[in-house]
Backbone bond lengths (Angstrom), bond angles and torsions (degrees), N, CA, C in turn:
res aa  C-N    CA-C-N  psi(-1)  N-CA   C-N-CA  omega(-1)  CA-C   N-CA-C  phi
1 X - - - 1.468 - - 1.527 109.60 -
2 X 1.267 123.24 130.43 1.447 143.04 174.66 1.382 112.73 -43.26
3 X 1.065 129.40 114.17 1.534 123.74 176.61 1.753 109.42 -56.77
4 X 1.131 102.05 141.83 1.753 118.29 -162.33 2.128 91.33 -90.99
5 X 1.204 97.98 115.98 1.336 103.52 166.67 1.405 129.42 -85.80
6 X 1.543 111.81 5.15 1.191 100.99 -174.93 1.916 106.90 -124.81
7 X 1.111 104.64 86.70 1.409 132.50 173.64 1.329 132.28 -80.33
8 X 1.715 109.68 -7.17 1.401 108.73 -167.20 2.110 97.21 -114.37
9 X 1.260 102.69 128.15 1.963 81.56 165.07 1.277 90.83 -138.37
10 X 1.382 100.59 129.99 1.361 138.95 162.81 1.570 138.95 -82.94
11 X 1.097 109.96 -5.22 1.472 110.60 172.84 1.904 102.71 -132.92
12 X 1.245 109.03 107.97 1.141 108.22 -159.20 2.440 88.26 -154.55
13 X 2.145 81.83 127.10 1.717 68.38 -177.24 1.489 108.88 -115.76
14 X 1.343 117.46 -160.46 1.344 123.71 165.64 1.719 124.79 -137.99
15 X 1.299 92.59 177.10 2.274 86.36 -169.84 1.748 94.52 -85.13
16 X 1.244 111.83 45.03 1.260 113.51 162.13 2.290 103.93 -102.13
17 X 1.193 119.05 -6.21 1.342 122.33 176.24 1.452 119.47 -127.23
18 X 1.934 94.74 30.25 1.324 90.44 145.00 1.414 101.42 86.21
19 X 1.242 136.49 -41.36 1.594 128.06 -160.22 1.823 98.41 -141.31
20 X 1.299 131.85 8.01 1.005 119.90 144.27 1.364 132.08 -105.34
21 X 1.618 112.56 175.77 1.570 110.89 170.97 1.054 128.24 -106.81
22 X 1.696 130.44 -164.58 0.891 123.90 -175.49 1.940 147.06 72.58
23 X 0.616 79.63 150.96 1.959 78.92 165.94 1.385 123.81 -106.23
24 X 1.340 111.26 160.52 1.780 108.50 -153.95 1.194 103.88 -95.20
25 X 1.275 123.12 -3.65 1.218 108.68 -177.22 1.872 95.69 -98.82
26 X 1.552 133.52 -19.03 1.565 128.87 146.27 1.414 117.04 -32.97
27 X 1.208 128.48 -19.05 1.385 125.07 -136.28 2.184 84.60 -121.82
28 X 1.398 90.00 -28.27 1.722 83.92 -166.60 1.828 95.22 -106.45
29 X 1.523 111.33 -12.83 1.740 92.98 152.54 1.042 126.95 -71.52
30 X 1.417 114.72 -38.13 1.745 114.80 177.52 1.326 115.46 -69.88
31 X 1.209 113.14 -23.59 2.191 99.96 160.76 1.146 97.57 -70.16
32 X 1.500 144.55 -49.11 1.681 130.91 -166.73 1.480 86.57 -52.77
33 X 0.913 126.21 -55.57 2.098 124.54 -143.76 1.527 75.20 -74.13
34 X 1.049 158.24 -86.34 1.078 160.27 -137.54 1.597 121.91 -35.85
35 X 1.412 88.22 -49.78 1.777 114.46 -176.66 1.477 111.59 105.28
36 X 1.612 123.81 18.18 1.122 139.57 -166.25 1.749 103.61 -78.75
37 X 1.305 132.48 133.94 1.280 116.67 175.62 1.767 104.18 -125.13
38 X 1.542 112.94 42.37 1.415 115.60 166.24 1.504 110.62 -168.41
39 X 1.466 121.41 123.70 1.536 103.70 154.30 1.142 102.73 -139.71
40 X 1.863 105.29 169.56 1.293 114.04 176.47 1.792 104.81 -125.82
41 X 1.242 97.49 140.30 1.400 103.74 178.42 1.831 90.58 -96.68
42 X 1.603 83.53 124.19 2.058 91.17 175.36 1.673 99.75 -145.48
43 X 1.634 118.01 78.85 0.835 140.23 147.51 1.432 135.38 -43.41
44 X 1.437 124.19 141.83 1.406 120.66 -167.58 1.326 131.77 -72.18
45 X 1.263 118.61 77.12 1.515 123.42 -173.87 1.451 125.97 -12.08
46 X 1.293 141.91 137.67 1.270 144.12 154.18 1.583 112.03 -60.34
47 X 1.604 114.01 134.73 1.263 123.72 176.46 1.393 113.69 -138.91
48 X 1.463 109.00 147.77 1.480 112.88 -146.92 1.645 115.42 -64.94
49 X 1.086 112.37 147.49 1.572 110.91 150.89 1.989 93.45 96.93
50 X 1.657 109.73 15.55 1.047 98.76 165.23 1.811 86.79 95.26
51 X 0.845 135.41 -38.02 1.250 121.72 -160.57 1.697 138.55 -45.57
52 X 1.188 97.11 110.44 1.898 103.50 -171.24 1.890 90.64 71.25
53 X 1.335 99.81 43.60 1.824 81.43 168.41 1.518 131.25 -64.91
54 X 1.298 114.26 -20.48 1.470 131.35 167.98 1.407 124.23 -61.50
55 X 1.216 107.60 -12.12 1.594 108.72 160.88 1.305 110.87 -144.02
56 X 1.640 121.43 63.63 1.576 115.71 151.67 1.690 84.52 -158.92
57 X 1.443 76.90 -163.70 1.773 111.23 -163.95 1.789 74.40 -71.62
58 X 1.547 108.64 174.69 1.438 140.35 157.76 1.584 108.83 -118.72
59 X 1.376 98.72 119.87 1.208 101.80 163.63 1.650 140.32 16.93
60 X 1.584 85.67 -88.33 1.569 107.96 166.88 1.412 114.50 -67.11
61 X 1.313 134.95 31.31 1.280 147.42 -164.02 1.942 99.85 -145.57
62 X 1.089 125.66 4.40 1.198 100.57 178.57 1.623 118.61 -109.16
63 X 1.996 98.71 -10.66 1.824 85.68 169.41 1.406 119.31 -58.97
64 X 1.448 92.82 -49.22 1.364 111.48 -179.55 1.548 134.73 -36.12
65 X 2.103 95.74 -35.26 1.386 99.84 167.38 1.679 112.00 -88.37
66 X 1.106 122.86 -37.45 1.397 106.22 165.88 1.445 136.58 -40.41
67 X 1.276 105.99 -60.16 1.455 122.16 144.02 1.629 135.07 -19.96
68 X 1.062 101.96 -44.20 1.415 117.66 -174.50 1.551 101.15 -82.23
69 X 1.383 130.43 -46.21 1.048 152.93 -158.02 1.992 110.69 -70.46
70 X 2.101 100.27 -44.04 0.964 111.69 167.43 1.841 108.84 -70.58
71 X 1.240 112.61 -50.70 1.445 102.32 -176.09 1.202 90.77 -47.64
72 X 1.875 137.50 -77.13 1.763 115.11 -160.54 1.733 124.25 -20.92
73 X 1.359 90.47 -59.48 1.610 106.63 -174.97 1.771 113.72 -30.51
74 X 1.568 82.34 -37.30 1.862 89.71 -163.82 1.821 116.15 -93.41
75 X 1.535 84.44 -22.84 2.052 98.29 166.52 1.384 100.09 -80.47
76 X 0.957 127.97 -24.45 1.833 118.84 -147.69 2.085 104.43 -141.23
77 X 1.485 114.87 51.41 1.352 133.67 176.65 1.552 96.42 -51.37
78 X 1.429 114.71 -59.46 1.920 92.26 -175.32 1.209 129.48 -72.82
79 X 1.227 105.91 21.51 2.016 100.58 163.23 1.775 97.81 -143.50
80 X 1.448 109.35 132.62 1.421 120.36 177.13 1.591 98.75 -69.96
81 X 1.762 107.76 130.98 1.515 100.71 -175.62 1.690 82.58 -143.93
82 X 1.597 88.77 118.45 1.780 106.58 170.22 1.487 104.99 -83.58
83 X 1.681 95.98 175.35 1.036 113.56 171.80 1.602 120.28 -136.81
84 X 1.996 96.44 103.12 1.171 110.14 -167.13 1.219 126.60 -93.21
85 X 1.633 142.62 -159.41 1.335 129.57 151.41 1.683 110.39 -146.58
86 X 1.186 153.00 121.86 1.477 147.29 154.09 1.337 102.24 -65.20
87 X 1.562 101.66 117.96 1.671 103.40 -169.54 1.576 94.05 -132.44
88 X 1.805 124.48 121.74 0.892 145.26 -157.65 1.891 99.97 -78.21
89 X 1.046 116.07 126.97 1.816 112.33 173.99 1.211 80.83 -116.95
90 X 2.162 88.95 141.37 1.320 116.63 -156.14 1.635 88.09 -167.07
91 X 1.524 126.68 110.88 0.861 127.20 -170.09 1.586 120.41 -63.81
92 X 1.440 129.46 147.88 1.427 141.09 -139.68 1.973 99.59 31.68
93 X 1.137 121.31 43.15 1.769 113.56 143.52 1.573 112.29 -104.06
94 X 1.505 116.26 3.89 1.851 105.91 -170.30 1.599 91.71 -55.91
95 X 1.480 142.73 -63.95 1.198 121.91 -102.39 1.811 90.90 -102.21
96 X 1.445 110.84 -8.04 1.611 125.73 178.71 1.458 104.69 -78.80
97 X 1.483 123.38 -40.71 1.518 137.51 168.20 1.457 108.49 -52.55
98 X 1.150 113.10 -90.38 1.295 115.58 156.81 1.440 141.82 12.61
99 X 2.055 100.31 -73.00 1.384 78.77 170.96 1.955 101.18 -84.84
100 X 1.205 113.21 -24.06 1.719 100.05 172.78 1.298 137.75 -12.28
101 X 1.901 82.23 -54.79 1.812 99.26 174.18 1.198 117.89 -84.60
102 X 1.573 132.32 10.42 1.322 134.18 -176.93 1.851 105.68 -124.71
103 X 1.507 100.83 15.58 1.253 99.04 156.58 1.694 122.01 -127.72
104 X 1.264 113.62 9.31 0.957 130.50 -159.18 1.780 112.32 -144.82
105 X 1.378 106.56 103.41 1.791 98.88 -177.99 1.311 101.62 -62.93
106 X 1.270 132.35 102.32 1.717 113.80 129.58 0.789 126.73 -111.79
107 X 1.664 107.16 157.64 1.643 112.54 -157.32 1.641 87.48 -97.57
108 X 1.302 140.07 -28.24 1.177 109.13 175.17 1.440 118.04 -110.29
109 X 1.286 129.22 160.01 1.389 131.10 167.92 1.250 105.05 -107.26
110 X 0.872 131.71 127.29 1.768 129.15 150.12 1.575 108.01 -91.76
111 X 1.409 118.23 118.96 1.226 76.79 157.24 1.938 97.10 -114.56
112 X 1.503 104.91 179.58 1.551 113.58 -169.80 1.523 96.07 -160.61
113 X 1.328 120.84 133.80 1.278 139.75 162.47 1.970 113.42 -97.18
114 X 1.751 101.34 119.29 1.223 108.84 -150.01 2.021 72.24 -120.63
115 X 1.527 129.47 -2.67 1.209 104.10 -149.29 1.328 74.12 -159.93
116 X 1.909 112.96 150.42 1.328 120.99 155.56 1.095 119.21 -123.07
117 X 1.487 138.24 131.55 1.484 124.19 -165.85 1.567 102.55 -59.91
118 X 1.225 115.92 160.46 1.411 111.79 172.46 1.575 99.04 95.86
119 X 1.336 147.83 -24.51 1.175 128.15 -166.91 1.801 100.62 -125.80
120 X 1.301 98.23 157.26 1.917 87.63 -173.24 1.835 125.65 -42.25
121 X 0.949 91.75 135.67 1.483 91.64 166.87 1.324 136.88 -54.29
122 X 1.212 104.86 -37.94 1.309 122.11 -179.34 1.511 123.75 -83.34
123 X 1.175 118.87 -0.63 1.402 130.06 135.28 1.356 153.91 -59.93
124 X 1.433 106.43 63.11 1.384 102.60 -176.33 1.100 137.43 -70.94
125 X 1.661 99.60 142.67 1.594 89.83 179.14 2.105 124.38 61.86
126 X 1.910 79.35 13.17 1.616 104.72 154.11 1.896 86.11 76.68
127 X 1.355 132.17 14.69 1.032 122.46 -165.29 1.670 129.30 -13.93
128 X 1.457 111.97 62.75 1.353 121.30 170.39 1.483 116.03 54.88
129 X 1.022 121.93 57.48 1.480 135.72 -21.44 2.052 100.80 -128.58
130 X 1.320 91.01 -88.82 1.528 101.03 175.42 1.361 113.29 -130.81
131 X 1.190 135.80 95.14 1.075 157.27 -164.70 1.843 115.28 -60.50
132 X 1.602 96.96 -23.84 1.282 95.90 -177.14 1.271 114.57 -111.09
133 X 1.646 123.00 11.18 1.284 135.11 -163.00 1.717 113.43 -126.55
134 X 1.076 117.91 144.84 1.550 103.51 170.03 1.611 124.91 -79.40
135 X 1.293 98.15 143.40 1.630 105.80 -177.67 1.571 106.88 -37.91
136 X 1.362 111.71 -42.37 1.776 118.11 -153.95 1.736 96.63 -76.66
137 X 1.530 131.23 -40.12 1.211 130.85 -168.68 1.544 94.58 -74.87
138 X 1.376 124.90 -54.01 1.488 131.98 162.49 1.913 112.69 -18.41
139 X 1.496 85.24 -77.73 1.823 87.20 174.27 1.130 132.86 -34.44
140 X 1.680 101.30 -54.03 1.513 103.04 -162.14 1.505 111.30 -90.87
141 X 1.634 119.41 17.15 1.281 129.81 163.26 1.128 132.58 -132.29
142 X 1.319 87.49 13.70 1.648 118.44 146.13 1.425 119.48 -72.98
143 X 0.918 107.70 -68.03 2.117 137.41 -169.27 1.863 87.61 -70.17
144 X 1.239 110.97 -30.16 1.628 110.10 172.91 1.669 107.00 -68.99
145 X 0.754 128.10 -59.52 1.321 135.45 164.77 1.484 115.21 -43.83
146 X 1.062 128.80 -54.25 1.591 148.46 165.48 1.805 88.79 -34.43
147 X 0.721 85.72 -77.00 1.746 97.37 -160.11 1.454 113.89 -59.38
148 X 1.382 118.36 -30.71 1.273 127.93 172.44 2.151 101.73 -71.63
149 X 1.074 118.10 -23.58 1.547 116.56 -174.24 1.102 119.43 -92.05
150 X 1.312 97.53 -25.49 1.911 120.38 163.70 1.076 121.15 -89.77
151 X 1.029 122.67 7.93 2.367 124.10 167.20 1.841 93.31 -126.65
152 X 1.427 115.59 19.14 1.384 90.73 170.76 1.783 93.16 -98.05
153 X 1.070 114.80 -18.74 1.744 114.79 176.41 1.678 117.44 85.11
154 X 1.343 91.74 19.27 2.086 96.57 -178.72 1.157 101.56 -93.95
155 X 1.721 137.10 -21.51 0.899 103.21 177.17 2.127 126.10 -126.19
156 X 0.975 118.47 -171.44 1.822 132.81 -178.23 1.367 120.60 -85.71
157 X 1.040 108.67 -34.66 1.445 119.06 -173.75 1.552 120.00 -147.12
158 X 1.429 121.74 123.06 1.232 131.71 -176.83 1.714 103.53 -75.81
159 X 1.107 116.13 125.30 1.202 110.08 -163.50 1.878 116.83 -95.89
160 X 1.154 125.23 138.63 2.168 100.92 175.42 1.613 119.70 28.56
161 X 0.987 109.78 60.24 1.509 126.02 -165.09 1.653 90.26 -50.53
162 X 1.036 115.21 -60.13 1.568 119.39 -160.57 1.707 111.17 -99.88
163 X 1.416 104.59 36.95 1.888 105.66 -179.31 1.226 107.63 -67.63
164 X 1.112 129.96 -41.51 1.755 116.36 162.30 1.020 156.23 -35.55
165 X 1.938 106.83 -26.13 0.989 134.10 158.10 1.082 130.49 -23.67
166 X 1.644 127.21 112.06 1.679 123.62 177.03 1.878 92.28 -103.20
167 X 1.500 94.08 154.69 1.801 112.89 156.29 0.950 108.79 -24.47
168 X 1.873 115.98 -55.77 1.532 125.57 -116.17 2.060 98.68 -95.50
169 X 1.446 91.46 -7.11 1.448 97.12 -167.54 1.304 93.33 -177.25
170 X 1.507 101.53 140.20 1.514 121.82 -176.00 1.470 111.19 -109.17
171 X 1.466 102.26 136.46 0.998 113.51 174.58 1.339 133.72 -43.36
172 X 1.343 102.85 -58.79 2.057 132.44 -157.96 1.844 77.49 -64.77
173 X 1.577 120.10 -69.31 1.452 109.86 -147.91 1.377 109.52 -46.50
174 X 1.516 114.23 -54.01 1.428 121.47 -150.48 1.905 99.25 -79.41
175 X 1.501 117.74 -11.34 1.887 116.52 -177.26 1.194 101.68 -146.16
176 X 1.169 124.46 36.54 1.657 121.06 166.56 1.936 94.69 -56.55
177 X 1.129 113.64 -54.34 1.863 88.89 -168.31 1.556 110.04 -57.64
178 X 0.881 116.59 -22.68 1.618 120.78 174.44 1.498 113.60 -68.35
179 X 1.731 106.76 -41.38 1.696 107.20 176.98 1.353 100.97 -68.03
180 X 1.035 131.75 -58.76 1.659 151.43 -171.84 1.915 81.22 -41.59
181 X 1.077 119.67 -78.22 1.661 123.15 -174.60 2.181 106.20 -17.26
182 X 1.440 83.08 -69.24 1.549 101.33 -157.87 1.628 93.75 -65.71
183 X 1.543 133.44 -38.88 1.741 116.17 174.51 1.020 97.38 -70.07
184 X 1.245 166.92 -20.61 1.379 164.32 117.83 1.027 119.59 23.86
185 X 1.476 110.03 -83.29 1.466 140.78 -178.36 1.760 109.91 -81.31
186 X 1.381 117.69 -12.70 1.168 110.81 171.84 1.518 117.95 -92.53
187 X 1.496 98.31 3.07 2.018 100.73 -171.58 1.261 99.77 -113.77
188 X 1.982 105.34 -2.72 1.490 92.40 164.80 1.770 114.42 -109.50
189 X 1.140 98.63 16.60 1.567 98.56 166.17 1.327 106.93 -135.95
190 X 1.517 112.85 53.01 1.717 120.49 167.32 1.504 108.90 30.71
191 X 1.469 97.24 70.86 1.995 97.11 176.71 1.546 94.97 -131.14
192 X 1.547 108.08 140.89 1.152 122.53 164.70 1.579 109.91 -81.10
193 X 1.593 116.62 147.61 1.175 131.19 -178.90 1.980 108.43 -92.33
194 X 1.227 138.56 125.21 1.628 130.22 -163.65 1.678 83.77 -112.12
195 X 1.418 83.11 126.73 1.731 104.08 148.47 1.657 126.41 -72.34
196 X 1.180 123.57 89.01 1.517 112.83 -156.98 1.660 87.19 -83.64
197 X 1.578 114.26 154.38 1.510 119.70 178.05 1.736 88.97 -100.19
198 X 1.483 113.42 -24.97 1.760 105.79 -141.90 1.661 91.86 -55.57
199 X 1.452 136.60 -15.07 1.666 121.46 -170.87 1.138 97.48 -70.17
200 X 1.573 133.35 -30.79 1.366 113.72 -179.09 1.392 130.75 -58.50
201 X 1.224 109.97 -16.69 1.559 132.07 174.31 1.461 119.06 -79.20
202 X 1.528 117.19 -9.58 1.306 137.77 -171.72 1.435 114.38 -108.41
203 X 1.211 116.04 177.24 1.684 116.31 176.64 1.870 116.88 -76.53
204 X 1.555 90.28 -26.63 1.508 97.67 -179.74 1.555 101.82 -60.41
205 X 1.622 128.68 -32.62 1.694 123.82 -163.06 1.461 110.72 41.45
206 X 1.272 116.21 41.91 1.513 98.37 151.34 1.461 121.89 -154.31
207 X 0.832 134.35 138.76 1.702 149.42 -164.04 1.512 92.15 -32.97
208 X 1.325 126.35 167.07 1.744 136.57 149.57 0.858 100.62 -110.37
209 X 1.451 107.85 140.21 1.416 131.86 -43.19 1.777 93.95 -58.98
210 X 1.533 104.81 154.46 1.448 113.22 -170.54 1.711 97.70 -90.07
211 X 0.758 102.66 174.28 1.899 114.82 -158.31 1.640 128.76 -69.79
212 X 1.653 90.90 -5.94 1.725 110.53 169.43 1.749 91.93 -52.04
213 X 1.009 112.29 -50.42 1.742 120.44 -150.11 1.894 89.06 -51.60
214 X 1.095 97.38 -66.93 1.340 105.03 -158.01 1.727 132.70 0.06
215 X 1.942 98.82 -53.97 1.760 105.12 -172.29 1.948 102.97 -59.19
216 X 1.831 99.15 -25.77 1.836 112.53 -164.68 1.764 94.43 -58.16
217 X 1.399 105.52 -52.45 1.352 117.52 -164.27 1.388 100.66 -60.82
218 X 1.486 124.86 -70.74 1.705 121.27 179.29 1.648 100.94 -51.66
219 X 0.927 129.47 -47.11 1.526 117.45 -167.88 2.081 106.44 -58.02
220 X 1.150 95.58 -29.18 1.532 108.01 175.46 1.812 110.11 -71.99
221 X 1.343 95.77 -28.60 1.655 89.23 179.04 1.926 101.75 77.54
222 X 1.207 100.55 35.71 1.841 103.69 162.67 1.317 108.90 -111.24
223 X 1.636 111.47 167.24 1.307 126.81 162.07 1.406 126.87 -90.49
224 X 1.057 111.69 149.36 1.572 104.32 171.74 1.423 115.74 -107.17
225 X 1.624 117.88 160.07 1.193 102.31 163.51 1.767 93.14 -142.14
226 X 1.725 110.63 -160.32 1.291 120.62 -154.24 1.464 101.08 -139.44
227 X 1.639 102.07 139.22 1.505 116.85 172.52 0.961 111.76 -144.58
228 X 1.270 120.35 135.60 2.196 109.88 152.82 0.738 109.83 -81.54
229 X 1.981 143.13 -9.74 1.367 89.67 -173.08 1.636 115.07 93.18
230 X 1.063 124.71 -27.22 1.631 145.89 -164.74 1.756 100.66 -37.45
231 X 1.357 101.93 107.45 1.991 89.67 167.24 1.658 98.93 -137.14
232 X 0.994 95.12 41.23 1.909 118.11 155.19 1.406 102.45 170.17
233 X 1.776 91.10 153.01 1.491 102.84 -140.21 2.071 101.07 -75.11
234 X 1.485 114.42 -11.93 1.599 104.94 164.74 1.226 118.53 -58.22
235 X 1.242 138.16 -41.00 1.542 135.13 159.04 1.225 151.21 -43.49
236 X 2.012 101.86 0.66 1.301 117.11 -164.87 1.600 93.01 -81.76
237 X 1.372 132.29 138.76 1.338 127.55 -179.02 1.630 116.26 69.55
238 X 1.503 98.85 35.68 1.948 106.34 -177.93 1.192 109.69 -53.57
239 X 1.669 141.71 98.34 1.355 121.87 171.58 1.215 110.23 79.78
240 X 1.040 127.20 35.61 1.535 126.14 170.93 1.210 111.19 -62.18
241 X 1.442 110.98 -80.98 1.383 123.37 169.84 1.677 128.22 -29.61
242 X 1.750 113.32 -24.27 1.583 115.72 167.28 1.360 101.61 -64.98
243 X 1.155 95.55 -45.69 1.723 109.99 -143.94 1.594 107.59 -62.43
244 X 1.580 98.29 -37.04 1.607 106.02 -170.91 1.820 95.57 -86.08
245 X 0.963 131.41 -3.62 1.502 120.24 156.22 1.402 116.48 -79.28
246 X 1.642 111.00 -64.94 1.532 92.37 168.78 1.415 133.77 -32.56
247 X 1.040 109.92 -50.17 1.850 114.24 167.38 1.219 130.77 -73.63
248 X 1.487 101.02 24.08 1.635 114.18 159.13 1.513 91.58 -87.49
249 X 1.204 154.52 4.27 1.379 124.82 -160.67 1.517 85.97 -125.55
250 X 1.561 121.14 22.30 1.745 111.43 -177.18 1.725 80.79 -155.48
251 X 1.506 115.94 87.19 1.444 132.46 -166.53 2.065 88.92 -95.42
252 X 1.786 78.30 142.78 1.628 82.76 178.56 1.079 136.51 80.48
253 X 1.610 106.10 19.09 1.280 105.38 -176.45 1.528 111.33 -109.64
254 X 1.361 131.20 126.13 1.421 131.47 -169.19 1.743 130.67 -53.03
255 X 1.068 138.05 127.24 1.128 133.71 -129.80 1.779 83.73 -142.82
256 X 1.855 116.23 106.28 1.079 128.58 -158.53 1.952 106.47 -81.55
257 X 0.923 110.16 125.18 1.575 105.89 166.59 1.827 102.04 -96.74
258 X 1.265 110.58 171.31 1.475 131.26 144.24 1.634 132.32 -108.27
């Protein structure tokens, strides 16, 4: 059997945002059991004014996760464990992000758009989605948003590029010049592109962004890297092992460390 190249997961959360389980130090045995030799905890940032407080950290919750993160490091020496953050871009939040990330080392940024101004709030995560709107006006102000979070330059990693994605209609066909736009702008602000596994766990079944992307991404000259997604600690390394076969059939494509 082929040695499995994909050992590192990077987007990995904790029941510090509200909607996962577990304890963090569950989360960094199951990469040891795994055979994993990297993770990053990149938890859901706090954003001001209360916003979407029901699914992230609070404020007063983030020494604590840093903190926590350094004690792992020092219980748990045989696996390198960063300290990341998934930080939601949300237009007028740069300048609250910002200084966030300038008080706080993390080595990774995610960023991920869970929200578009203009559409209810109370939809997370586009809750499947807008019922009264078309997918295509949806998309392309989605990927508008995308692109606007990726030329502000705060963050490392483009996060589930394509989480919006319905069955019913694909993204890539109907805004590839728009995808083509955003790897663009992400190879000019040194950002890695993440393979999320967590869709496989979903009805959609397919990685973020799913594997059409791939020739866009090498033709862009980016790296990729890997997350589950993990919000209990069985999920750390979701499908690794599929995932790194499928991407035998898109050879050569750069595979980002920290």
């Amino acid at each position: 059997m082929a040695e499995q190249r994909i050992t590192r997961d990077y987007h990995i959360h904790t029941k510090l945002c509200k909607h996962a389980k577990g304890e963090m130090f569950e989360y960094v045995e199951t990469a040891i059991e795994k055979g994993l030799t990297e993770i990053a905890f990149t938890d859901h940032i706090p954003l001001p004014d209360g916003f979407d407080a029901a699914h992230r950290m609070a404020e007063s919750d983030l020494e604590k996760y840093v903190k926590s993160i350094e004690d792992l490091r020092r219980q748990y020496p045989q696996i390198k464990i960063r300290c990341g953050i998934e930080a939601d871009f949300y237009d007028g939040f740069e300048d609250y992000l910002q200084k966030t990330f300038a008080r706080y080392a993390f080595e990774i940024i995610i960023m991920s758009v869970h929200y578009v101004k203009g559409w209810p709030k109370n939809n997370w995560a586009f809750s499947f989605y807008f019922p009264d709107c078309s997918l295509t006006a949806v998309y392309s102000d989605y990927l508008q948003a995308v692109r606007r979070g990726v030329e502000t330059g705060l963050f490392n990693v483009l996060g589930h590029l394509d989480l919006i994605k319905r069955p019913e209609q694909s993204l890539l066909e109907q805004n590839r010049s728009e995808v083509e736009e955003i790897l663009e702008s992400c190879a000019r602000f040194n950002m890695a592109v993440e393979l999320n596994t967590s869709g496989l766990r979903k009805e959609i079944g397919q990685v973020y962004p799913d594997l059409s992307f791939m020739p866009l991404v090498k033709e862009a000259g980016l790296p990729i890297c890997f997350g589950s997604d993990a919000h209990e600690p069985w999920q750390v390394g979701y499908r690794f092992e599929d995932t790194d076969n499928a991407l035998k059939a898109f050879p050569n494509l750069t595979i980002k460390t920290f």
